[in-house]
C-alpha positions, -999 to 999 in steps of 0.1 A, spaced: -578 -287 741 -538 -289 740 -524 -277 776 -496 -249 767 -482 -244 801 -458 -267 820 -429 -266 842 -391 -263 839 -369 -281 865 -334 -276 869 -314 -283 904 -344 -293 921 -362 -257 913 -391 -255 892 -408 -225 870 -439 -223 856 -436 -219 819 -457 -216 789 -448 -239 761 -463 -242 722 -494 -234 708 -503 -269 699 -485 -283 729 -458 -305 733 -440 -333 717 -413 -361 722 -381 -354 706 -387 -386 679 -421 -368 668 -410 -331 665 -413 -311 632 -401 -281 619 -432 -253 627 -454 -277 642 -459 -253 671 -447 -277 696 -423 -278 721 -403 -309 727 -406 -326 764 -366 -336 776 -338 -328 798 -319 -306 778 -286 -287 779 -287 -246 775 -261 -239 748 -252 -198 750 -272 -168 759 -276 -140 740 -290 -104 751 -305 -72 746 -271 -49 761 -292 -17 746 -321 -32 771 -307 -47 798 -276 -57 821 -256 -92 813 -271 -121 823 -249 -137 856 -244 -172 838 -215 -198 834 -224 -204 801 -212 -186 770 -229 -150 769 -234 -128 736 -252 -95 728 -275 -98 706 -271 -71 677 -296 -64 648 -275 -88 625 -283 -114 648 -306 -142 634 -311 -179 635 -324 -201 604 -354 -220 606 -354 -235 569 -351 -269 567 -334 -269 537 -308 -247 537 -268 -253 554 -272 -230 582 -310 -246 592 -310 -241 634 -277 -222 640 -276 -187 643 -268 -168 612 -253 -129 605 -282 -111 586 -288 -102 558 -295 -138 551 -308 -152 522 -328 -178 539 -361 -177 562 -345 -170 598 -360 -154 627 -346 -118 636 -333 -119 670 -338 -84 681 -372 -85 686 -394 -52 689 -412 -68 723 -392 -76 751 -391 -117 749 -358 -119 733 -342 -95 755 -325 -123 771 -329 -157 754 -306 -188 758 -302 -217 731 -319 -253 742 -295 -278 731 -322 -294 709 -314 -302 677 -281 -294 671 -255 -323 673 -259 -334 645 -286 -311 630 -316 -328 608 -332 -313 587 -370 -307 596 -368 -321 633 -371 -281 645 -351 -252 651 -349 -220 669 -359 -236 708 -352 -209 729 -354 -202 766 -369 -163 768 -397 -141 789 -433 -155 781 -457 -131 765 -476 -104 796 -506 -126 788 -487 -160 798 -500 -170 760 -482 -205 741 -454 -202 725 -443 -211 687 -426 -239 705 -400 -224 731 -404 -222 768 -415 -187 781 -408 -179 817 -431 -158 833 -405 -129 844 -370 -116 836 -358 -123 873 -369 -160 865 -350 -163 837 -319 -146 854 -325 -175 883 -322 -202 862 -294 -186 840 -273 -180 872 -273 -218 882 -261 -228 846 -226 -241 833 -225 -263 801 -231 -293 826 -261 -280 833 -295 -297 822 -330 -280 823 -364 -307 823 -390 -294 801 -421 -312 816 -455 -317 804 -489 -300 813 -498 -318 850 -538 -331 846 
């Protein structure tokens, strides 16, 4: 059975996380919906949030609200594949305002964007894990709002998060 709960590291403090449904990958093997999420040291681009849901986020890094023409593309083939996009949208995308709670604050994992190809994965988000702690489509869920606020308030676009495997 593929493990899909690891830890995220950043500034020496660690977070139990849940990561894809079919586990992890390195960066080189990732695909588009493969249900993975990729192992690394990555940067957090931007946060967005819920402002009809909950107060800002206390970050260094750049903060946005998310509104229901908020959504990110996740088809390979099209221009605006893994960057966020205003909706309507003629593309597949993922809506950002989410009817659960997950999205209510979720900050973009610099994976995959500079330069951006095609079918290596898109929409890798930082957000709250599912009540049950279930996988992921290939994000990292942290187990509660105050954790995600935690690792939100150490961050500046220096800042590098570790997504680490399942420990045996």
């Amino acid at each position: 059975m593929t493990a899909t709960t690891g830890t995220l590291e950043i500034d020496g403090k660690s977070f139990d996380c849940t990561l894809g449904r079919n586990g992890v990958a390195k960066t080189i093997d990732k695909k588009e919906g493969d249900g993975k999420t990729p192992l690394g040291d990555f940067s957090l681009r931007e946060v967005f949030y819920r402002a009809d849901r909950v107060s800002r986020p206390e970050t260094r890094l750049p903060v946005k609200i998310l509104t229901p023409e908020t959504g990110w593309c996740d088809d390979s083939k099209h221009p605006d594949y893994n960057k966020k996009i205003k909706l309507p949208h003629n593309a597949s995308h993922e809506v950002m305002t989410r009817e659960d709670n997950l999205y209510n604050i979720v900050a973009v994992i610099g994976y995959n964007y500079d330069p951006v190809i095609a079918g290596k994965g898109s929409a890798i988000f930082l957000h709250l894990a599912q009540p049950d702690f279930s996988p992921t489509a290939g994000c990292i869920g942290l187990r509660t709002e105050e954790d995600i606020r935690t690792v939100l308030k150490q961050c500046d676009n220096s800042s590098r998060i570790k997504i680490l495997p399942p420990q045996p």
